[in-house]
C-alpha positions in Angstrom: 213.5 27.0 130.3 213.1 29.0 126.9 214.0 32.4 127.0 212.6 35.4 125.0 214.6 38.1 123.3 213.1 40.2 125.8 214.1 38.4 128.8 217.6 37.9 129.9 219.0 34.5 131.2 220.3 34.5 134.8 224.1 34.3 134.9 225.9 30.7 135.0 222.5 29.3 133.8 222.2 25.7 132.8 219.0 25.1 130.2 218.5 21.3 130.4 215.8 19.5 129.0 214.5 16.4 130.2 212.3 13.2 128.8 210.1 12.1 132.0 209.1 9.0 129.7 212.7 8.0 128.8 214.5 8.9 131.7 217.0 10.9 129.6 218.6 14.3 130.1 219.9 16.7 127.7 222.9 19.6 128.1 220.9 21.7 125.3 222.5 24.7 126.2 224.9 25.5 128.8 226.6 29.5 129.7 228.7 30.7 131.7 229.8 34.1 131.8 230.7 36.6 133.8 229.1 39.8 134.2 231.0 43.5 133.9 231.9 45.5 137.2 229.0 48.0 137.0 226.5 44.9 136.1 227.7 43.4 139.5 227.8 47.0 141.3 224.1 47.4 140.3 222.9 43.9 141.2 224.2 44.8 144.4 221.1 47.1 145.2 218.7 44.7 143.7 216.5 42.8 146.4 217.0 38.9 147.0 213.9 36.9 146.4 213.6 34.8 149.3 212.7 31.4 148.4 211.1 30.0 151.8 210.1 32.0 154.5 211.4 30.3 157.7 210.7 31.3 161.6 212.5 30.2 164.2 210.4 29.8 167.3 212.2 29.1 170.8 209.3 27.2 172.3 209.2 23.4 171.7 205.5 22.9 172.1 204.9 21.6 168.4 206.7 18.8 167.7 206.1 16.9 164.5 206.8 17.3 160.8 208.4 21.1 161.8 211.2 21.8 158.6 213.0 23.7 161.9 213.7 20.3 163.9 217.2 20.4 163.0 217.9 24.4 164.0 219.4 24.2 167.6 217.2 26.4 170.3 219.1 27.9 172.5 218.1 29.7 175.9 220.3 32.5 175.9 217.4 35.0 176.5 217.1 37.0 173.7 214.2 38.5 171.9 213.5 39.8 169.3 210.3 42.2 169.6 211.9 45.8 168.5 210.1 47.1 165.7 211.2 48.8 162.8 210.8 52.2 164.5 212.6 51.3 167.1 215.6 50.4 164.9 216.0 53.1 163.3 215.4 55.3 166.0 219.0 53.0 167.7 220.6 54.0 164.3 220.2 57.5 164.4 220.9 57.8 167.9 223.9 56.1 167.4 225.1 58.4 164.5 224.3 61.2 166.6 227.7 61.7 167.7 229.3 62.2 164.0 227.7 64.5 163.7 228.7 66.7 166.3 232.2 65.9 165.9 231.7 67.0 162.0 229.7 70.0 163.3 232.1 72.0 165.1 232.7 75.4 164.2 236.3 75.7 164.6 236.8 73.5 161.8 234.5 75.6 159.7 236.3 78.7 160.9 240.3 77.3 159.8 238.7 74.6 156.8 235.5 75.9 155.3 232.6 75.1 153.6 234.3 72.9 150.7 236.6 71.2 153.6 233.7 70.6 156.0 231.5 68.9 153.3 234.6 66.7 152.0 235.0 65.4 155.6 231.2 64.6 156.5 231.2 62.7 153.0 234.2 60.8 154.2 232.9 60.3 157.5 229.8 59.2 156.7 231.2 57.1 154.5 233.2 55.1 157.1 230.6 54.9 159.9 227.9 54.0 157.4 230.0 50.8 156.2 231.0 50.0 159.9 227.4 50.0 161.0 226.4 48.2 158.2 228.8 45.6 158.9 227.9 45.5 162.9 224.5 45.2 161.9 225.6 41.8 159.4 227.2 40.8 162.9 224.0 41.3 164.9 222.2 39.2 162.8 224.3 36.6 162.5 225.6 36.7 165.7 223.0 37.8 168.3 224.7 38.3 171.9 223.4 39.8 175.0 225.6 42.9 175.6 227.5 45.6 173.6 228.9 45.1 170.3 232.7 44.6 172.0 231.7 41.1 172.1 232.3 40.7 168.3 236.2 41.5 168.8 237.4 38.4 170.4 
């Protein structure tokens, strides 16, 4: 793996060279580092390259070679055949109901404008990380019935 001044090693990279005909390794070069706070904050919003895409299908027609014998299929009725629309459409009905409670005129009457913005930031900032985290919990943990299960 030879790098260019142009291109940036990965972090905690290991370059190691290898001599098929030999059977020897070499350590040629070997970093470790740790990236600053707003290099971590900012790979944060970079996308994951996925190395293998893998599908998990609940019917156990083909049997074979499959790299998914291992996975264990359960019957506990669940499907998943919402589309992306329909999603997002859950999401926004589900946020809905900040912002009514944001909306209400009284608190623009006694706060105002400055007030009323400062508390929609804040929140939005809360239900956006608690849906965020209910949605890492749906995926994980996919359960027929309301998201109260995730409590016990």
């Amino acid at each position: 793996m030879t790098t260019t001044p142009s291109e940036t090693p990965p972090y905690n990279y290991c370059n190691i060279s290898a001599n098929v005909s030999q059977y020897e390794i070499n350590n040629t070069e070997v970093m470790k580092q740790r990236p600053s706070l707003l290099h971590r904050i900012t790979d944060l919003f970079k996308r994951v390259h996925p190395s293998e895409n893998i599908s998990i299908e609940m019917n156990g027609s083909t049997q074979g070679d499959d790299q998914n014998d291992d996975v264990e299929k359960e019957g506990n009725g669940l499907h998943r055949k919402l589309s992306n629309r329909h999603l997002q459409m859950i999401a926004i009905g589900g946020t809905i109901g900040t912002g009514l409670f944001v909306g209400s005129g009284s608190a623009l009457a006694s706060g105002g404008p400055a007030a009323l913005t400062l508390d929609f930031l804040i929140i939005g900032f809360v239900l956006f990380n608690v849906c965020m985290a209910l949605g890492e919990l749906a995926v994980i943990f996919p359960v027929s019935g309301s998201f109260a299960i995730y409590s016990s």
